[in-house]
N, C-alpha and C positions, 0 to 999 in steps of 0.2 A: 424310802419314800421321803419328800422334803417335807419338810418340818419349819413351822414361819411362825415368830410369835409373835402376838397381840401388836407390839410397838413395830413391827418389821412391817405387819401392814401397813397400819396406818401411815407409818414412814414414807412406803410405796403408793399408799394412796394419794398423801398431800404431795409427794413429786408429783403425779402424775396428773393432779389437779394444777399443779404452778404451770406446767408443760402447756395442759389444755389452756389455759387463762393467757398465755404469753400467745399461743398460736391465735387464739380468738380476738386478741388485739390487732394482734398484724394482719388478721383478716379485716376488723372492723376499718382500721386504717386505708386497706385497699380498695374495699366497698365508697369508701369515701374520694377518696382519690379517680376513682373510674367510675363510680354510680351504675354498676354493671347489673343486672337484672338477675343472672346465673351466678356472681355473687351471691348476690342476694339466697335464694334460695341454698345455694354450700351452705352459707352462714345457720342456716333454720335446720338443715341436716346434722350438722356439726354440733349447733345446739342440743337434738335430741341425741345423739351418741355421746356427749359429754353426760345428758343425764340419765342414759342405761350404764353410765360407767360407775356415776358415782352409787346407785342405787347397787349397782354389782359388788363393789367393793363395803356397802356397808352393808351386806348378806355376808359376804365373808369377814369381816369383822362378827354378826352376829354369831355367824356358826361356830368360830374360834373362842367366843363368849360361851357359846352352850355347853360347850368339852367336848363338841364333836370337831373328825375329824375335815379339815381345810377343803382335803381332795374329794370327799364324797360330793362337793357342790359340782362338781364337773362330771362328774361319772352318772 
C-alpha cells in the first residue's frame, strides 16, 4: 500500500495549489481580454473545484494527523 507522510502532502498540496493559482490567472487574463460571458462562468466552476480541492487535501492532512490510515478516505 503507499504510504505518504505528513510533508509529502502538504508538498503535493501547495504544488497543486501554485498549479491552480497560475491556471487561474491565465484565465482571469483571458476573461479580460475577451469579456466572454462562458468565461465567465469556467471561472466560478473552476473556483468551486479549486475549493473542494483544497478542503480535500486538508482531510487528508487531517486523517494522516489522526494515525489513521491515508487510503481509508477513498475507500
Amino acid at each position: 500500500m503507499l504510504e505518504m507522510k505528513g510533508s509529502d502532502v502538504l508538498k503535493l498540496s501547495f504544488s497543486l495549489l501554485w498549479l491552480e493559482v497560475s491556471v487561474l490567472v491565465c484565465m482571469n487574463l483571458s476573461i479580460v481580454l475577451s469579456g466572454s460571458v462562458i468565461l465567465n462562468i469556467a471561472l466560478i466552476l473552476y473556483l468551486e473545484m479549486l475549493c473542494l480541492l483544497v478542503v480535500l487535501l486538508c482531510s487528508l492532512v487531517l486523517l494522516k494527523g489522526c494515525g489513521r490510515n491515508w487510503m481509508l478516505f477513498w475507500t
